[in-house]
C-alpha positions as CSV (number, residue, x, y, z in Angstrom):
1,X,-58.0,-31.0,-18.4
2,X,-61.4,-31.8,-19.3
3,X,-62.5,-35.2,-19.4
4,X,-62.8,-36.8,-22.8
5,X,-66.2,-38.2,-23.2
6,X,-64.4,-41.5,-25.8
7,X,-62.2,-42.7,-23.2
8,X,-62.7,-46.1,-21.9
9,X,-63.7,-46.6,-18.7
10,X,-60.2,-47.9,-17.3
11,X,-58.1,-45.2,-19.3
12,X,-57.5,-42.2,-16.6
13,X,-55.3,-39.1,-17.7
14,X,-51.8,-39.4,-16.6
15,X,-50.8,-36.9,-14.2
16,X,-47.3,-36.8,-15.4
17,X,-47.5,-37.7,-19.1
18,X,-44.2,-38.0,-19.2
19,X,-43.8,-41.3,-16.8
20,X,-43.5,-44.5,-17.7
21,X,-46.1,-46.8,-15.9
22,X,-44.5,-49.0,-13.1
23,X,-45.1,-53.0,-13.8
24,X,-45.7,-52.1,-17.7
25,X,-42.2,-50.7,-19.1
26,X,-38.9,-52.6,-18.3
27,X,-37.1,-51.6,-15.5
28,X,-34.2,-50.0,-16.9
29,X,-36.4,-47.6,-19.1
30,X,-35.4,-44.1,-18.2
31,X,-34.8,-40.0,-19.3
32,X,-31.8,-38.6,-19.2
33,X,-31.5,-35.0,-18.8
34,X,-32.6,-33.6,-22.2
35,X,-35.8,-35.9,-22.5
36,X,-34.8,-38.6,-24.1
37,X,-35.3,-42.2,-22.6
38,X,-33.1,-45.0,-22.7
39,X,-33.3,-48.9,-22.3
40,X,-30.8,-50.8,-20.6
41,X,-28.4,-47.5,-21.0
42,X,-28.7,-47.1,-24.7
43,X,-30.6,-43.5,-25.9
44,X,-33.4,-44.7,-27.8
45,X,-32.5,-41.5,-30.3
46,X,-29.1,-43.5,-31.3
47,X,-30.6,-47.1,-31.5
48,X,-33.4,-45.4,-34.4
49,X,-30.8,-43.6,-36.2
50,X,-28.5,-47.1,-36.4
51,X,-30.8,-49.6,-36.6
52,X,-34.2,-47.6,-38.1
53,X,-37.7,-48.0,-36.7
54,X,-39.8,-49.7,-36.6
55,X,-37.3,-51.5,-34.4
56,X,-37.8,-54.2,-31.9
57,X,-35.9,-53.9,-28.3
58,X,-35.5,-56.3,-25.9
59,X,-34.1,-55.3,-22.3
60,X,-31.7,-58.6,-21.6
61,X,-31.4,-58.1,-18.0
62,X,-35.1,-57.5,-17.9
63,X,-35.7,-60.9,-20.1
64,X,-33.0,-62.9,-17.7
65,X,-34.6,-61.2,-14.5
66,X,-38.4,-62.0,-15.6
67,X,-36.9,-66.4,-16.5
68,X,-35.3,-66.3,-12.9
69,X,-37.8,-64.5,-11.1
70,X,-40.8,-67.5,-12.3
71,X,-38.1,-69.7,-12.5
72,X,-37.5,-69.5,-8.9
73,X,-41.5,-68.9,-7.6
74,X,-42.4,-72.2,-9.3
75,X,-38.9,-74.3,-8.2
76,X,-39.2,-72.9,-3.9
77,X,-42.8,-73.8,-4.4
78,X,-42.4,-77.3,-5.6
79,X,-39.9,-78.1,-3.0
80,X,-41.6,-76.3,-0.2
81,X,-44.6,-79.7,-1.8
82,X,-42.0,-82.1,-1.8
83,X,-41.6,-82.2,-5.4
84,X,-39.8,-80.3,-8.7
85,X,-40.6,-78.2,-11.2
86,X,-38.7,-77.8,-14.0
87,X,-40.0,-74.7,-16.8
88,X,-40.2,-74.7,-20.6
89,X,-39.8,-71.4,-22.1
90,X,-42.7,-71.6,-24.9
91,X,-40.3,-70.4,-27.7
92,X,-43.7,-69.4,-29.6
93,X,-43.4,-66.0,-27.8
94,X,-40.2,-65.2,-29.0
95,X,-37.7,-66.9,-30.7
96,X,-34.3,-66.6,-32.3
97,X,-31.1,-68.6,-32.1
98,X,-29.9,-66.3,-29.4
99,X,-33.0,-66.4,-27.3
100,X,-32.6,-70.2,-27.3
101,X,-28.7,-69.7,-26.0
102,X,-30.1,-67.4,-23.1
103,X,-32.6,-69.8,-22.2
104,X,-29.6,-72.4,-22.4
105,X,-28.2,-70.1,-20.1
106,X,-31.1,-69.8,-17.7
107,X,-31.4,-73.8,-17.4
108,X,-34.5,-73.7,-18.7
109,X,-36.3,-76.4,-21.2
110,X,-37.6,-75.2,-24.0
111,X,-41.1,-76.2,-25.8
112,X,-41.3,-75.2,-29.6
113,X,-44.4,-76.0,-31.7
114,X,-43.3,-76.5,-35.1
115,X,-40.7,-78.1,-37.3
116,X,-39.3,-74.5,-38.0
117,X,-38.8,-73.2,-34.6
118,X,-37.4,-76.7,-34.1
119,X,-35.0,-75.8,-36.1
120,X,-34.0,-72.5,-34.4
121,X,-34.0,-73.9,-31.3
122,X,-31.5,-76.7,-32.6
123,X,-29.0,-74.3,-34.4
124,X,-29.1,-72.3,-31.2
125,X,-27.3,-75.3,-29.7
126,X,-29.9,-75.8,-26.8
127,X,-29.6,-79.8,-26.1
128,X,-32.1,-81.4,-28.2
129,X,-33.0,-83.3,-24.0
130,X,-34.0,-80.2,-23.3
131,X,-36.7,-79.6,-26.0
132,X,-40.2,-80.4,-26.2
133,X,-42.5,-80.5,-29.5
134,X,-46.1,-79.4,-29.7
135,X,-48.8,-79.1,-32.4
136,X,-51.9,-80.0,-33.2
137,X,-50.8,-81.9,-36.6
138,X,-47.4,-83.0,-36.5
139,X,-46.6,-84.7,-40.0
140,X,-44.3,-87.6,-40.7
141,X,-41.5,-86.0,-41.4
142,X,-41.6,-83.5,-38.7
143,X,-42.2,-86.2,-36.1
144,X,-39.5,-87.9,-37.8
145,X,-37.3,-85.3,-37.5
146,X,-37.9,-84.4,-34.1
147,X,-36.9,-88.0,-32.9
148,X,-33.9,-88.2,-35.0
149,X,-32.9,-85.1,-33.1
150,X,-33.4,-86.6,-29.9
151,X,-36.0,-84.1,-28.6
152,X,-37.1,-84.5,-24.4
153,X,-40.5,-84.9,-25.4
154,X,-43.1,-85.0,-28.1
155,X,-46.9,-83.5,-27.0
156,X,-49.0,-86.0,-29.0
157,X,-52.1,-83.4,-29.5
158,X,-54.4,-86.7,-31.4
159,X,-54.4,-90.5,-31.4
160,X,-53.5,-90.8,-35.3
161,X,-50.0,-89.2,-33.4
162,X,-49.5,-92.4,-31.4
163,X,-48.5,-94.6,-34.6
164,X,-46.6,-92.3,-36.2
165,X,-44.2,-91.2,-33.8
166,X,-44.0,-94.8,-32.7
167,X,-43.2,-95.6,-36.2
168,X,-40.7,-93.0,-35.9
169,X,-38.6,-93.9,-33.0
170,X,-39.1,-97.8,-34.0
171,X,-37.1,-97.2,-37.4
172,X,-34.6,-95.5,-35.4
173,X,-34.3,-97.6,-33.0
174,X,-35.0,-95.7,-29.8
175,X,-37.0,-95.0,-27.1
176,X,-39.4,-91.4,-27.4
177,X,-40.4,-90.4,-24.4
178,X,-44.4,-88.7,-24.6
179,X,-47.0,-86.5,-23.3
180,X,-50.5,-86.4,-24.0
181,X,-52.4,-83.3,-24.3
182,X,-55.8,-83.2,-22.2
183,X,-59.0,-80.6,-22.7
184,X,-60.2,-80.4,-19.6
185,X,-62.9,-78.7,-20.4
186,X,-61.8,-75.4,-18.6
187,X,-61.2,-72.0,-20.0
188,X,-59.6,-69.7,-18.3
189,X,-61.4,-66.2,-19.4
190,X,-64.6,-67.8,-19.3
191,X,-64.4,-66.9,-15.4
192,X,-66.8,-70.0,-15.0
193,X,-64.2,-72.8,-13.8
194,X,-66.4,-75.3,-13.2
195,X,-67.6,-75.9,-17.1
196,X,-67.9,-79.1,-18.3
197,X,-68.7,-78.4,-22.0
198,X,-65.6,-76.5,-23.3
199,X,-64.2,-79.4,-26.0
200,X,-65.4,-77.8,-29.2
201,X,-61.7,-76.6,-30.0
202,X,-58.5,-78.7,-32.0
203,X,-56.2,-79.3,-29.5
204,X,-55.9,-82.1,-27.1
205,X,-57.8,-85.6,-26.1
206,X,-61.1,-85.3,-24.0
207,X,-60.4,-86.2,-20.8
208,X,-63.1,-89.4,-21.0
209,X,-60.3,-90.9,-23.5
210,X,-57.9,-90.8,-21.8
211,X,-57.3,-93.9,-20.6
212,X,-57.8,-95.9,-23.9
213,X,-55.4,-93.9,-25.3
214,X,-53.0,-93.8,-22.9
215,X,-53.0,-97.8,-23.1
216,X,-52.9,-97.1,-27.0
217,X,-49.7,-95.0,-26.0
218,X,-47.8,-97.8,-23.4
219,X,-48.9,-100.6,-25.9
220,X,-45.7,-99.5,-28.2
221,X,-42.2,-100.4,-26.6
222,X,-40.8,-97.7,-28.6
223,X,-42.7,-94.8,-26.5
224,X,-42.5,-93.6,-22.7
225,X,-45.7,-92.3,-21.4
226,X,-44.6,-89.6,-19.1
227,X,-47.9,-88.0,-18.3
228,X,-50.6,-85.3,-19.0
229,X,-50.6,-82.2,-20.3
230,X,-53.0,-79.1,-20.2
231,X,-53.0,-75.4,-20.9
232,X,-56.2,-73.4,-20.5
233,X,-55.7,-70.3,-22.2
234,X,-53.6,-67.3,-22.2
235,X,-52.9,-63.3,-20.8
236,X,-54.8,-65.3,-17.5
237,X,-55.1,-63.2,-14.0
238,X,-56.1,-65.7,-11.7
239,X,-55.4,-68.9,-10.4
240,X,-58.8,-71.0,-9.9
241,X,-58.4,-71.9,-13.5
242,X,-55.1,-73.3,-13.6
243,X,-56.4,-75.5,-10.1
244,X,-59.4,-76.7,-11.3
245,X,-57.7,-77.8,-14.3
246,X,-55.2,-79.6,-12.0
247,X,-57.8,-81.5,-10.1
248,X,-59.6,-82.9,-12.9
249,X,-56.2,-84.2,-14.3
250,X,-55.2,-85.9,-11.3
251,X,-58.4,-87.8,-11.3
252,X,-57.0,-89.3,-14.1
253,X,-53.3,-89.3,-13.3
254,X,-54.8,-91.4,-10.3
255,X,-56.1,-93.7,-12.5
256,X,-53.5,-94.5,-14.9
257,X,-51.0,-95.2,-11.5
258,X,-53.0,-98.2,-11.1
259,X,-51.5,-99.7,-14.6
260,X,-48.1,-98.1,-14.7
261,X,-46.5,-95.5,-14.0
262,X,-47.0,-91.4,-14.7
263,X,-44.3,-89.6,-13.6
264,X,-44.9,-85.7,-14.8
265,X,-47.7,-83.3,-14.8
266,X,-47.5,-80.8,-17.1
267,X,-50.1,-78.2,-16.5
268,X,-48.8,-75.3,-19.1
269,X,-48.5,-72.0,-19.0
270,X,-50.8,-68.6,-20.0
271,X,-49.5,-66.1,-17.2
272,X,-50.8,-62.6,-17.9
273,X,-48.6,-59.3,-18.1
274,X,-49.4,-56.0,-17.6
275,X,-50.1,-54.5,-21.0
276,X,-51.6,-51.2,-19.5
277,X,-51.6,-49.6,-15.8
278,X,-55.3,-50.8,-15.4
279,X,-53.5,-54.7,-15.8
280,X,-53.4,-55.8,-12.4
281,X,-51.3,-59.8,-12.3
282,X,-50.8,-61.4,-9.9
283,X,-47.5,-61.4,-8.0
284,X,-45.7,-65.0,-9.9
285,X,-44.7,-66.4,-6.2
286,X,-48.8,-66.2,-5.2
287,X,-49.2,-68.0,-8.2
288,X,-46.9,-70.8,-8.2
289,X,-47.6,-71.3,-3.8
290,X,-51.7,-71.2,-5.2
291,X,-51.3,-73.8,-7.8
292,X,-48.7,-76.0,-6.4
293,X,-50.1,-76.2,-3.2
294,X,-53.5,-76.7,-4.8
295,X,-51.7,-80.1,-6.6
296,X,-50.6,-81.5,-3.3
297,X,-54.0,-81.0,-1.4
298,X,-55.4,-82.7,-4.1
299,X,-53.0,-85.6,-4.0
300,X,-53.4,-86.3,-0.9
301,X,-57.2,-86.5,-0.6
302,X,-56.2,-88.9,-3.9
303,X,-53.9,-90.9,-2.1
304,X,-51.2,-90.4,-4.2
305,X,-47.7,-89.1,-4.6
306,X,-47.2,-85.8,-6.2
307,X,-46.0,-85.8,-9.7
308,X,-43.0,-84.2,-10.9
309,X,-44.4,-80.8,-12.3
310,X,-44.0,-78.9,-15.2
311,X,-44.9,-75.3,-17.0
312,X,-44.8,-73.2,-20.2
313,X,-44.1,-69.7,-19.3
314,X,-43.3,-67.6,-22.7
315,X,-45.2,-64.2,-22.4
316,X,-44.2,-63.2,-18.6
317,X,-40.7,-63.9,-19.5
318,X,-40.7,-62.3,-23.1
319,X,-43.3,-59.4,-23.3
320,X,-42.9,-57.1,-20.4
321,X,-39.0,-57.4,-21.7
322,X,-39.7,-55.9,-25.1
323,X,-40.5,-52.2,-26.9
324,X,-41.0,-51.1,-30.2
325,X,-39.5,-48.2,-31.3
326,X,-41.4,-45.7,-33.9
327,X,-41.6,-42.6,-36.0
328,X,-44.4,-40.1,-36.2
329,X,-45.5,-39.7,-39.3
330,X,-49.0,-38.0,-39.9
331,X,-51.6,-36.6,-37.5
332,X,-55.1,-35.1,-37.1
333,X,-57.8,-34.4,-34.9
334,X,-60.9,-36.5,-35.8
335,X,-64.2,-35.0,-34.3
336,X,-66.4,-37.4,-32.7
337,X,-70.3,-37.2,-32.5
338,X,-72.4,-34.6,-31.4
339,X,-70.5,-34.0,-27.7
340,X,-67.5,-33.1,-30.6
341,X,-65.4,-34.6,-28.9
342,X,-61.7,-35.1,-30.2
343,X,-59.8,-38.4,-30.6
344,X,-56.4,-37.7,-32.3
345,X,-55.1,-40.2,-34.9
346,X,-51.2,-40.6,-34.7
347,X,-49.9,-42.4,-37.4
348,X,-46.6,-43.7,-37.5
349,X,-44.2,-46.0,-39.7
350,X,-45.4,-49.4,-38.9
351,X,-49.0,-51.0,-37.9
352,X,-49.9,-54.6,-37.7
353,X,-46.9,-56.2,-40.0
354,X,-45.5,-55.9,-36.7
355,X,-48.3,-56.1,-33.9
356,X,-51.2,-57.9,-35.6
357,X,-52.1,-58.2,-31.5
358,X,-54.7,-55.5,-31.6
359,X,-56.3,-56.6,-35.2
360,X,-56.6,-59.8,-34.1
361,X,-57.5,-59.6,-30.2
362,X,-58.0,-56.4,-29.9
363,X,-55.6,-56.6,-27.2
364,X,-54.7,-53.1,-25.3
365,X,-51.2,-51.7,-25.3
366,X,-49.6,-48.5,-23.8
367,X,-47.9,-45.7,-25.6
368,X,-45.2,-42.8,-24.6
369,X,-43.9,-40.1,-26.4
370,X,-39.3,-41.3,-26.2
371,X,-37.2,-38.6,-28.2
372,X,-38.1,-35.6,-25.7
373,X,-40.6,-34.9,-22.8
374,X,-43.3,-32.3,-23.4
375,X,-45.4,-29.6,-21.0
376,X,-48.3,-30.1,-22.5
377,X,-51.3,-31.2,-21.6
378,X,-52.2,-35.2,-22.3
379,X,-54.2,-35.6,-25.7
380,X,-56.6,-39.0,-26.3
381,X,-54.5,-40.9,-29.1
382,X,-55.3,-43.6,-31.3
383,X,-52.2,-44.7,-32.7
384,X,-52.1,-46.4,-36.0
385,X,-50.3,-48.2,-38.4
386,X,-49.6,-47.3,-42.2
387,X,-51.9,-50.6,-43.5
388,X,-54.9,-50.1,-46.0
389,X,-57.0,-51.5,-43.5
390,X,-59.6,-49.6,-40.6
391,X,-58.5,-52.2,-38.2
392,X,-54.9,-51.3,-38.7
393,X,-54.4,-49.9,-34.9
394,X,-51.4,-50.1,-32.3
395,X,-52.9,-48.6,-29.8
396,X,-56.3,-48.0,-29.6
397,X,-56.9,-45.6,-26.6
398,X,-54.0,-43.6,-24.7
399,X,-52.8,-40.5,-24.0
400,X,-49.7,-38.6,-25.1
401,X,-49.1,-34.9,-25.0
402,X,-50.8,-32.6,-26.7
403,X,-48.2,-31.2,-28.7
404,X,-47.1,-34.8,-30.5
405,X,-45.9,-34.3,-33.9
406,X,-44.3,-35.3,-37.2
407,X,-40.5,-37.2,-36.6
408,X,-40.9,-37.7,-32.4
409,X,-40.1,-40.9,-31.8
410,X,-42.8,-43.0,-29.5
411,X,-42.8,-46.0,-27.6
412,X,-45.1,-49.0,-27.4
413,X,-44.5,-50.7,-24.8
414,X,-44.8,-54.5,-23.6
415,X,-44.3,-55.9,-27.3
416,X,-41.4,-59.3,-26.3
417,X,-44.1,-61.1,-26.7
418,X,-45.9,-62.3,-30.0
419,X,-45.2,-59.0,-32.1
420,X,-42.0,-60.5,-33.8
421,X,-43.2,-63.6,-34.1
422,X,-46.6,-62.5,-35.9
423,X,-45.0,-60.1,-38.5
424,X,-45.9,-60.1,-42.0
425,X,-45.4,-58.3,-44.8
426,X,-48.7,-57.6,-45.4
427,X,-48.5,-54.4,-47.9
428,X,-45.5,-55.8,-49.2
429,X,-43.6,-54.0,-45.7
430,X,-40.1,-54.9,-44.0
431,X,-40.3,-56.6,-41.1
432,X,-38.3,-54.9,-38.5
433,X,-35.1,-55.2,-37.1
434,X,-34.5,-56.9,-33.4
435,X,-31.8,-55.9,-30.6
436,X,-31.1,-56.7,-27.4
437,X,-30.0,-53.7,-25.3
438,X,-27.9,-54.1,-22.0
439,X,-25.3,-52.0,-20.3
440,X,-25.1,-49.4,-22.8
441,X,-24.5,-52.1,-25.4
442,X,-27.4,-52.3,-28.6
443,X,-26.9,-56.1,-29.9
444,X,-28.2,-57.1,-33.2
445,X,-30.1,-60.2,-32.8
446,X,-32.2,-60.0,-36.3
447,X,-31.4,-57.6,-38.8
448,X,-34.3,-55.4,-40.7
449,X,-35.4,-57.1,-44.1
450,X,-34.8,-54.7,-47.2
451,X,-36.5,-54.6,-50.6
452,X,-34.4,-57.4,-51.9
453,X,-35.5,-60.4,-49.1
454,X,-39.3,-58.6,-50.6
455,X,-38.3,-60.1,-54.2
456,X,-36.0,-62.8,-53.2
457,X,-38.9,-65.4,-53.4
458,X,-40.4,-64.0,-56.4
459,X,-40.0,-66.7,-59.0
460,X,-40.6,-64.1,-62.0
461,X,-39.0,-61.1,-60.7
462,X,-36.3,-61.0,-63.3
463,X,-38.2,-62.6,-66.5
């Protein structure tokens, strides 16, 4: 096959274009004899023709294999330290009521960052111990509500937080335990680790202020400081980040043991995924020994005992875990520039209502042809949405064979993570329906919306 002069760099031509990448489709995704693939046992053909597409699908066991699997890395590495570490699923990623009873079932915490995933998180019957609250402007009423609950931990994100959820848990009576969220100043996919100027952003204290407002924060009888908290960024690679983040807060942590006491270290989360074969993460059990062995190092040329520890994992466990399912709708060939060369434009039956990743990172994603396999010869896609909009792309650069055409169903893969929770109905579409597959059995976690949830909140639809 010739080469195809608008391919990016990292794209190669599959030699089978018919596999599915290893490290970016779940496990269990497979052909059966005829071509079609299935997920966790189910034929994708009879989970489309039940459920319609664009459909969501999460692999369960892949989901429950990905919690463990970090679960573990981070726990063996903690002890290995002499310490713990105990993991908050960051329910931002993906979230339903049934999500929150397998992370129930994991024993995993679970961190939610508004009043309305709150409430998912409570009706999945998680206990409220277990569940942390973030965001960056946490009313009354939602701080209220989050302490009437009983919630593990509030992240206060601003000092204006410090009175009002002492307010809260003094009416009440009771004790809040708190974190507070630190910039340290390091981003992650700047690749320069060592910057000192990276505050300009809305979340978290500067780490200069700490230490007033931590004394703000023990001041109140009605609140338990239990430490810092940090996240650098997300989709990260490497690990020098994550440490250098570390160190700077245990110069403070170090600090605040001298008037009382600081018993956690939360350092967040922001694990990458492979979203395409060029995606290269690191193995989770390298990154948990790095950064945890990083911690203690630096506590002992501190002179102090190592903190409890704790992280936000969301995407590893979620995305890897999750497809979306779609129909072909329209194609053509669209010549490019004067090498005419030929990018063809797949179109199918949903676009960034249900991935606004792309549109609004241009994040990369991977793309195979589900409802049959093909001899053809791999064809430079761009797969896109059904939006009024340019931007509206899926996929922005892949191949799939040749011979795609109107009705095949196609696969995008690595979507657990932040496609469901971003949807919209921008153009007035349905969001999708979401099902967990597993041992041959499809289970309906969210059902498809219809024309009438469109109206339903249309206060003049019948005047």
């Amino acid at each position: 096959m010739a080469e195809n002069l608008l391919a990016p760099s990292w794209l190669k031509a599959p030699e089978d274009v018919n596999a599915f990448a290893e490290g970016v489709w779940p496990t269990s995704l497979s052909r059966d004899e005829e071509g079609f693939a299935l997920i966790g046992s189910v034929p994708v053909d009879e989970l489309a023709q039940k459920f319609g597409t664009p459909l969501y699908v999460i692999d369960k066991d892949e989901f429950f294999r990905r919690a463990e699997k970090i679960k573990n890395a981070f726990e063996f590495a903690a002890i290995a330290n002499g310490t713990t570490a105990k993991l908050y699923y960051a329910g931002k990623a993906l979230l339903t009521t049934e999500v929150v009873r397998w992370i129930d079932q994991l024993g995993l915490q679970l961190d939610t960052s508004s009043v309305g995933e709150l409430a998912v998180a409570l009706a999945g019957g998680i206990s409220p111990a277990r569940i942390g609250l973030h965001g960056n402007n946490k009313s009354h009423s939602e701080i209220g509500r989050a302490v009437s609950a009983g919630v593990g931990v509030i992240v206060i994100d601003s000092e204006i937080e410090i009175e009002r959820i002492a307010s809260a848990a003094g009416a009440q009576d009771m004790i809040q335990p708190v974190r507070l969220r630190v910039n340290t100043g390091v981003h992650a996919h700047t690749h320069e680790y060592l910057a000192t100027a990276r505050e300009d952003q809305k979340f978290g204290i500067a780490l200069a202020d700490v230490p007033e407002i931590v004394a703000k924060i023990r001041s109140h009888s009605h609140l338990q400081f239990l430490g810092l908290h940090s996240h650098i960024g997300s989709q990260i690679f490497a690990v020098e980040g994550f440490i250098e983040a570390a160190k700077r807060l245990l110069k403070v942590h170090a600090e605040l043991l001298k008037t009382g006491e600081v018993p956690e270290l939360n350092l967040g989360g922001g694990f990458g995924v492979a979203y395409t074969s060029s995606d290269g993460p690191l193995p989770i059990e390298e990154i948990a020994k790095a950064i945890i062995d990083a911690v203690a190092s630096q506590c002992s040329q501190l002179g102090i005992d190592i903190p409890a520890l704790a992280f936000e994992p969301g995407r590893y466990i979620a995305g890897p875990a999750g497809i979306t399912l779609y129909n072909v709708g329209t194609i053509k060939d669209v010549i490019v520039g004067e090498d005419e060369q030929v990018r063809k434009y797949v179109s199918i039956d949903g676009g960034m209502s249900d991935n606004a990743r792309p549109a609004l990172y241009s994040a990369d994603y991977s793309v195979a042809l589900v409802s049959r396999t093909s001899a053809a010869e791999p064809a430079l896609v761009r797969v896109v949405g059904k939006h009024c909009e340019s931007g509206d792309i899926v996929v922005r650069d892949a191949y799939l064979p040749e011979d795609i055409t109107a009705n095949d169903l196609v696969a995008v893969a690595t979507t657990g993570a932040y496609c469901f929770s971003l949807a919209s109905n921008y153009n007035y579409l349905t969001r999708p329906a979401m099902v967990a597959v597993s041992n041959g059995v499809a289970d309906l976690l969210v059902r498809a919306e219809t024309e009438v949830d469109l109206l339903a909140r249309d206060a003049k639809v019948n005047k």
